[in-house]
TIRODREN-372377 format. One record per residue (C-alpha): z, y, x. Coordinates in Angstrom, 2 decimals, m for minus. Each point is the difference from the previous one (the first is absolute). Last residue first. Layout:
// TIRODREN-372377
{{Z, Y, X}}
...
END
This chain:
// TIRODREN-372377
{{m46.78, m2.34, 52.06}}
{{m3.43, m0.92, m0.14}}
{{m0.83, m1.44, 3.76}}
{{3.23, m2.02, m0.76}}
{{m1.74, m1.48, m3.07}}
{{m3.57, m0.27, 1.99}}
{{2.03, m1.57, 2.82}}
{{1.54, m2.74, m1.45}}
{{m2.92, m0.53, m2.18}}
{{m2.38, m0.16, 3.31}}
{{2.23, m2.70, 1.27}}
{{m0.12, m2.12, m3.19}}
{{m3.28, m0.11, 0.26}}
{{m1.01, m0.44, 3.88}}
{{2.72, m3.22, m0.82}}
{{m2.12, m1.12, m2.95}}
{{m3.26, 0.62, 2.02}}
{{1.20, m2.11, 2.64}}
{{1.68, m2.32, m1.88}}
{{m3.06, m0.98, m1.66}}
{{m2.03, m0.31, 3.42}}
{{2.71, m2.48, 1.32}}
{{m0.44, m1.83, m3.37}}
{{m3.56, m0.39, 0.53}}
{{m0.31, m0.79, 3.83}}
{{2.64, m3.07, m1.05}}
{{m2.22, m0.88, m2.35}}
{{m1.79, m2.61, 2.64}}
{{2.83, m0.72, 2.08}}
{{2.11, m1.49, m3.30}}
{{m2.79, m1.33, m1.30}}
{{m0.69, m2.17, 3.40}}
{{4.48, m0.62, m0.10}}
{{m0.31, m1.50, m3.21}}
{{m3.49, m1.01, m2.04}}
{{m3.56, 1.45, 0.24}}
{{m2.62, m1.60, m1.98}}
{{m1.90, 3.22, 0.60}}
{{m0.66, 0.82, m3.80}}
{{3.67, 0.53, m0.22}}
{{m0.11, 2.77, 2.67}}
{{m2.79, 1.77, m1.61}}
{{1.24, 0.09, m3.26}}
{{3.57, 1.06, 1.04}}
{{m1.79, 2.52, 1.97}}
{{m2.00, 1.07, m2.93}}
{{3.37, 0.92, m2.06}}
{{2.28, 1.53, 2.62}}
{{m3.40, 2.52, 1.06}}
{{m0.64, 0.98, m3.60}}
{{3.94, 0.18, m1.18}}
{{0.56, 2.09, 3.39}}
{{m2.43, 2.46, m0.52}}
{{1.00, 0.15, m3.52}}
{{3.83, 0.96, 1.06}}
{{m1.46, 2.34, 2.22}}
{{m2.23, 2.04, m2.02}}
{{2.97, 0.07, m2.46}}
{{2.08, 1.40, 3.19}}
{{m2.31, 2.31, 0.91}}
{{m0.39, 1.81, m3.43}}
{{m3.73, 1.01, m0.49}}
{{m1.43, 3.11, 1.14}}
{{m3.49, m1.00, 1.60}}
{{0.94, 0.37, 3.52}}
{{3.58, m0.67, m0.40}}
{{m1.30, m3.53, m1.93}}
{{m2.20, m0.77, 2.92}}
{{1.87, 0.28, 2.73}}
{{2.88, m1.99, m1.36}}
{{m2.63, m2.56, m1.49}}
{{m2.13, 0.09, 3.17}}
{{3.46, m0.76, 2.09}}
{{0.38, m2.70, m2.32}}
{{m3.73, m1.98, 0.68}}
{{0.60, 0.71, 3.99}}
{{3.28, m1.71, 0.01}}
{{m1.37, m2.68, m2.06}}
{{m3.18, m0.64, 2.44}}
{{2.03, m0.20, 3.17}}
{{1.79, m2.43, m1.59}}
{{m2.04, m1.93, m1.16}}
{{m2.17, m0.16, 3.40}}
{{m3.65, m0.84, m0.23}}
{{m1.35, m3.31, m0.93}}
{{m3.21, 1.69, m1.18}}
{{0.60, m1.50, m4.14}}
{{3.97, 0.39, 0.91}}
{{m0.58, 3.91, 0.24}}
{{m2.46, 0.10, m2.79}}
{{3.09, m1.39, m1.84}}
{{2.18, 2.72, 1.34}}
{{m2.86, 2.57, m0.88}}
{{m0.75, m1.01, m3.71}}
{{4.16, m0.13, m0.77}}
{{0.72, 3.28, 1.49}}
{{m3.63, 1.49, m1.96}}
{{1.16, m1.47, m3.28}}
{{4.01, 1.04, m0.07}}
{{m0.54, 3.36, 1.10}}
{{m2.95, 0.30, m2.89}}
{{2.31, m1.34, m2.75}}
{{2.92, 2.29, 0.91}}
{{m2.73, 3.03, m0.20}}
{{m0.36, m0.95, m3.43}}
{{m3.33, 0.47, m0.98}}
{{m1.40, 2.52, m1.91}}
{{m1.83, 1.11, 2.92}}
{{m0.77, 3.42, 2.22}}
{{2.28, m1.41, 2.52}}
{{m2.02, m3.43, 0.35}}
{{m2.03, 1.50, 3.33}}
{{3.24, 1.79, 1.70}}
{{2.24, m2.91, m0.95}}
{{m2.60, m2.78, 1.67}}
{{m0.48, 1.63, 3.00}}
{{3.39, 0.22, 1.13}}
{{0.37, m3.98, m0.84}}
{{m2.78, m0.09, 1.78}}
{{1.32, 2.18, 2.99}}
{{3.19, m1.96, 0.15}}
{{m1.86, m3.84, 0.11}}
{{m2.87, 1.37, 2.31}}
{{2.83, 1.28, 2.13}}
{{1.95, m3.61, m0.01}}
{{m3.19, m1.62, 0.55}}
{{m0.37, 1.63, 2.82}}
{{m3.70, m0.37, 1.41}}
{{m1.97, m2.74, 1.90}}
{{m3.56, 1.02, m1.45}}
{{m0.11, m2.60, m2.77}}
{{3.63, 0.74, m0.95}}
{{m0.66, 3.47, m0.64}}
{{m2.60, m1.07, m2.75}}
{{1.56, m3.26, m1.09}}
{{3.38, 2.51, m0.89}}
{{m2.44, 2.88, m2.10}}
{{m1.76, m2.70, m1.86}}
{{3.00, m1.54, m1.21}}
{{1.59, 3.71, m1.08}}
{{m3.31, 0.39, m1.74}}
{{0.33, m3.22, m1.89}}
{{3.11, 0.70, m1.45}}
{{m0.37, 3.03, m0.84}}
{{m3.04, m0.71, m1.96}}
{{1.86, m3.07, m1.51}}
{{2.78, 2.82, m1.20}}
{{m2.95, 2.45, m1.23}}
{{m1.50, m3.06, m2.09}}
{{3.38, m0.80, m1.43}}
{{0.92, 3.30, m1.19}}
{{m3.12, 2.60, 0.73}}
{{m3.24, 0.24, 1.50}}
{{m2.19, 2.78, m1.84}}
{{m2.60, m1.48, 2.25}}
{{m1.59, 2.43, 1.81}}
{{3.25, 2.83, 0.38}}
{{2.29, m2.85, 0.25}}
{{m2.10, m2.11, 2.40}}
{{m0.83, 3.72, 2.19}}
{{3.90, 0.61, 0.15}}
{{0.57, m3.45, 1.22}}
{{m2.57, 0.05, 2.68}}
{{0.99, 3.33, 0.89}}
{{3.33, m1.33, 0.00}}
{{m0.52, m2.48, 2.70}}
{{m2.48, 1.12, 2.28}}
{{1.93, 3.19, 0.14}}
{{3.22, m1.98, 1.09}}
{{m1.50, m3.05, 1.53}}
{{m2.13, 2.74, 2.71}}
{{2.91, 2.22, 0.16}}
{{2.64, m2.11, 1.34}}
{{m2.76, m1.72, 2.78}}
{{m1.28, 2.69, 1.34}}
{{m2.27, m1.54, 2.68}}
{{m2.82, 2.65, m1.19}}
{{m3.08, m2.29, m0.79}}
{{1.32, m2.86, 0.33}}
{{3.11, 0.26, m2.04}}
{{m2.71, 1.97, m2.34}}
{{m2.44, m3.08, 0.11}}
{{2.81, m2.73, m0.49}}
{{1.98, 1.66, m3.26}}
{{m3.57, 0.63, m1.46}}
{{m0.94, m3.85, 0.45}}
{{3.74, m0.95, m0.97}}
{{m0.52, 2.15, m3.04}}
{{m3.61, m0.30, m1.25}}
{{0.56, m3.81, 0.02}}
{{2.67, m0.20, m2.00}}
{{m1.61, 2.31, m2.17}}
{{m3.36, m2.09, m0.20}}
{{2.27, m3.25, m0.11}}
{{1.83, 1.31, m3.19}}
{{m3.17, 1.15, m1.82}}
{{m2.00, m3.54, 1.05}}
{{3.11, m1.43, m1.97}}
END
């Protein structure tokens, strides 16, 4: 436990003193957050379910740090899900696995500083997309986890808010519209990829 907190910790205070320190807000989470990974993996030998909580907590950490200065949650959420595939690329774990841990960790981190869902989902699948070209992985696998991680903890977090009908409705609503979003940018860039290729 006193591991966890020290790296949870580590992040948001790291995340906070760069955003301070330079007002970059994109590349403080991103370098604070996969040089924190890469250093756990390198240290620790971190790997299956200890790499996945490691994620986890980092991509916490990285949220509560932005949100404690007033930041975008929904860039935090994109640049530590960016973060999170740079530091875990060198891993045996499956990239699907990561996408899914660090979109869940930073819509529920989200809900923790009653920021915006929404906001936050968008952000965590952009990362993915961003992400995955970055480090080579197929976009629409990246995707398809993205969405699994963010679907899955904002089902948690909605039914943990006693929420029923048209105030669940309003709530996810953010969610979905951020789905479709990314599933629309999708499907566009297909259509023009394949007549791009032609």
């Amino acid at each position: 436990m006193e591991e966890k907190s020290s790296i949870f910790e580590s992040v948001k205070n790291g995340v906070v003193g760069t955003i301070r320190g330079t007002g970059d807000v994109a590349k403080a989470v991103v370098d604070t957050v996969s040089g924190t990974l890469a250093h756990t993996i390198k240290g620790t030998g971190a790997v299956g379910t200890s790499l996945i909580e490691a994620v986890s907590d980092v991509g916490r950490a990285a949220i509560r740090g932005v949100s404690d200065i007033g930041g975008d949650v929904g860039s935090a959420a994109k640049n530590a899900v960016v973060g999170t595939l740079r530091g875990t690329k060198e891993t045996s774990v499956e990239a699907a696995d990561t996408i899914k841990a660090a979109t869940s960790s930073v819509i529920k981190e989200t809900s923790a500083v009653a920021g915006d869902l929404g906001n936050a989902a968008k952000g965590a699948m952009q990362g993915a997309i961003t992400g995955a070209k970055e480090i080579g992985l197929n976009a629409t696998e990246a995707t398809a986890a993205a969405a699994n991680g963010i679907l899955k903890s904002s089902s948690e977090v909605l039914s943990g808010t006693g929420k029923t009908g048209a105030s669940l409705i309003e709530a996810s609503s953010g969610v979905i519209r951020s789905k479709r979003a990314v599933v629309n940018f999708r499907n566009h860039a297909k259509k023009s990829f394949s007549s791009f290729s032609r």
